[in-house]
C-alpha positions in Angstrom: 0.0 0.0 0.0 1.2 3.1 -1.3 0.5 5.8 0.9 0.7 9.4 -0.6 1.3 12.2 2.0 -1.3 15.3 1.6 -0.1 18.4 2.7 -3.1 21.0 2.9 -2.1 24.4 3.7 -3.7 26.5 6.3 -5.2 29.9 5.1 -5.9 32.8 7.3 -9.5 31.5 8.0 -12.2 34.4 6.2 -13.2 36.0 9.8 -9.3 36.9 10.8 -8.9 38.7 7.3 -11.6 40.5 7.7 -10.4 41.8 11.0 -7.3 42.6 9.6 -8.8 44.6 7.0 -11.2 47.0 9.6 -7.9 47.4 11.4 -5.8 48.6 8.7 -8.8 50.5 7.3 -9.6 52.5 10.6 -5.8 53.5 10.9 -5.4 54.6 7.3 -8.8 56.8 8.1 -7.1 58.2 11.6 -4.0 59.1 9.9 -5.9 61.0 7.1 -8.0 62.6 9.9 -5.1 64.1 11.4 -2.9 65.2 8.3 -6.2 67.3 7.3 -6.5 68.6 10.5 -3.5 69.9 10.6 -4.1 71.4 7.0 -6.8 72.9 7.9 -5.5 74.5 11.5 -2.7 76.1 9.1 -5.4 77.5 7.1 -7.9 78.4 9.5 -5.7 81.3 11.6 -7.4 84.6 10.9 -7.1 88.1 12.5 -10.2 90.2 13.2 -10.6 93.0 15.2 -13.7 94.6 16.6 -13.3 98.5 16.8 -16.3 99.2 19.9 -15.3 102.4 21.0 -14.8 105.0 18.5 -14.9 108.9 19.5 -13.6 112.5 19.6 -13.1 114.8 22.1 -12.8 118.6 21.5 -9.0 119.5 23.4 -7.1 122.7 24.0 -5.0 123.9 21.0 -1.8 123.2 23.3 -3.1 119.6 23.0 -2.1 119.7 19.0 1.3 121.7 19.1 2.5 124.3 21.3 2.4 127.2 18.4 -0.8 126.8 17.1 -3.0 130.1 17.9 -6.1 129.5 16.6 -8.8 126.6 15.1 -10.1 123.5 16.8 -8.1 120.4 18.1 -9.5 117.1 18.8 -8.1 114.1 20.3 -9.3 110.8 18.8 -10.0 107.4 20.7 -10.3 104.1 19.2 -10.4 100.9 21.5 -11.4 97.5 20.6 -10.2 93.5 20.8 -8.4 91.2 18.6 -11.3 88.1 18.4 -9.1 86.6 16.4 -7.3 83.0 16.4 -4.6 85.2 15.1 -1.8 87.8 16.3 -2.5 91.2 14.8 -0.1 93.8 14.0 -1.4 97.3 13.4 0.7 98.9 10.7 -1.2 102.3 9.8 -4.5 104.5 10.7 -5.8 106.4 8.1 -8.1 109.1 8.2 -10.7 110.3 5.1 -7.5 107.8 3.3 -4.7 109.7 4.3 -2.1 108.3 7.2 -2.4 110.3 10.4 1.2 110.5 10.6 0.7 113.3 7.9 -2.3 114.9 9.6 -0.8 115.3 12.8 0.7 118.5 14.0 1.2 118.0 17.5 1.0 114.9 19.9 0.7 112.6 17.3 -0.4 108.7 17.5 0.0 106.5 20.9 -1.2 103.4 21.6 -1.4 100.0 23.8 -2.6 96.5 24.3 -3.9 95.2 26.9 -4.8 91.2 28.8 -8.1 90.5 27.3 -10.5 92.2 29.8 -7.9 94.3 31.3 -8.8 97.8 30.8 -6.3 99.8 27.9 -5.2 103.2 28.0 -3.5 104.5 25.2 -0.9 107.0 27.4 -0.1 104.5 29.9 2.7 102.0 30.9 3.8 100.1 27.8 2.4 102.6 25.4 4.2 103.3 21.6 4.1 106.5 20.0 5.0 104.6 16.2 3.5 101.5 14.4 3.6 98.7 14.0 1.0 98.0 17.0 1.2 94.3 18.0 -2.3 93.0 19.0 -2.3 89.1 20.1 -5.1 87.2 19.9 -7.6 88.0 22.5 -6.0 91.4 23.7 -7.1 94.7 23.3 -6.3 97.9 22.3 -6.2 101.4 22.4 -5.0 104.3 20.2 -5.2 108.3 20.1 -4.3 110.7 18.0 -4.8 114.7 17.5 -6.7 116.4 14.7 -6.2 119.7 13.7 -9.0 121.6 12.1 -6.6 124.2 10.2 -6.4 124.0 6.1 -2.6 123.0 4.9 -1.9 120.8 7.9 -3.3 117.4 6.8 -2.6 116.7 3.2 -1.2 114.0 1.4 2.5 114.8 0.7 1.0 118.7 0.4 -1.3 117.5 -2.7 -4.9 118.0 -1.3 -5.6 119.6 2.1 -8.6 119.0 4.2 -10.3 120.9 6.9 -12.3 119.4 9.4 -15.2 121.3 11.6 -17.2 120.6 14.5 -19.9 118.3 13.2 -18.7 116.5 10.5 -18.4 112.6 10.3 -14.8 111.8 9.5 -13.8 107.8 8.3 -11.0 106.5 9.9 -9.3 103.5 9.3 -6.8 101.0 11.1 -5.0 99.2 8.4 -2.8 95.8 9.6 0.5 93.9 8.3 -2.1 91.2 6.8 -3.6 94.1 4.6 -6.8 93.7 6.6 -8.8 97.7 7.0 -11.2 98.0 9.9 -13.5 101.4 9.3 -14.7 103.4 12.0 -16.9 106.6 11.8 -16.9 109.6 13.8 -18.4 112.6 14.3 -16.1 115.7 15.7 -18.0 117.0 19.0 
């Protein structure tokens, strides 16, 4: 009697393969997961901020510069919050479109950040008197600056002049290194 060895091989049995397959399935779908959440976090990092107080206060003419003798000065006040997920850095504030660093004759621009709910005054400890203004995420800020009502002080590189009078609504404008503008409007007292 012959006898003639069989030699079966063993698969993986149908139920282990299938288990294999969820496995490498479910870690192929983390791993996705978290390379397009950290696309997205990249892309997802904006800056806003929210400009809540906005006003003008009329001021004595030494306020503006020490030889003015006669017109009106006013000291501006903006104050808001960065509610952004990101840093802000204020580069420029423009009034009517031209920078205030041409319409001021006097005092010129300060300004400050402060904790988020911490109160922010422009002239206090920490302020700057030049840009750029950095504004993390969740802080706020505060900036003033002096108007002068006179024609031929507030011109664009001399072009045009303005005059500004009690009553009138002026547009001002914080501009930031991302190229962001964040209008305000107010009316001289």
């Amino acid at each position: 009697m012959s006898t003639t060895l069989i030699h079966r091989r063993r698969a993986v049995s149908p139920v282990i393969a299938t288990v294999i397959l969820i496995a490498v399935a479910v870690a192929l779908g983390i791993a996705v997961a978290f390379w397009a959440s950290g696309l997205t976090s990249s892309f997802s990092k904006y800056e806003k901020l929210g400009v809540n107080t906005q006003y003008a206060t009329s001021v004595a003419l030494s306020s503006c510069g020490s030889t003015l003798t006669s017109g009106t000065c006013w000291t501006i006040n903006l104050g808001g919050q960065n509610t952004g997920s990101s840093d802000s850095s204020i580069t420029q504030i423009q009034v009517n479109g031209i920078p205030i660093s041409t319409a001021n004759k006097g005092n010129g621009f300060s300004g400050n950040t402060a904790a988020g709910g911490t109160s922010c005054s422009a002239t206090g400890t920490g302020a700057v008197t030049s840009f750029p203004l950095a504004v993390k995420s969740g802080q706020q800020f505060c900036i003033v600056f002096n108007l002068y009502s006179a024609a031929g002080t507030y011109g664009a590189q001399g072009s045009s002049t303005q005059t500004f009078a009690s009553g009138q609504t002026i547009q001002v404008t914080i501009i930031t290194a991302a190229g962001n503008n964040y209008p305000a409007s107010i009316v001289l007292p």
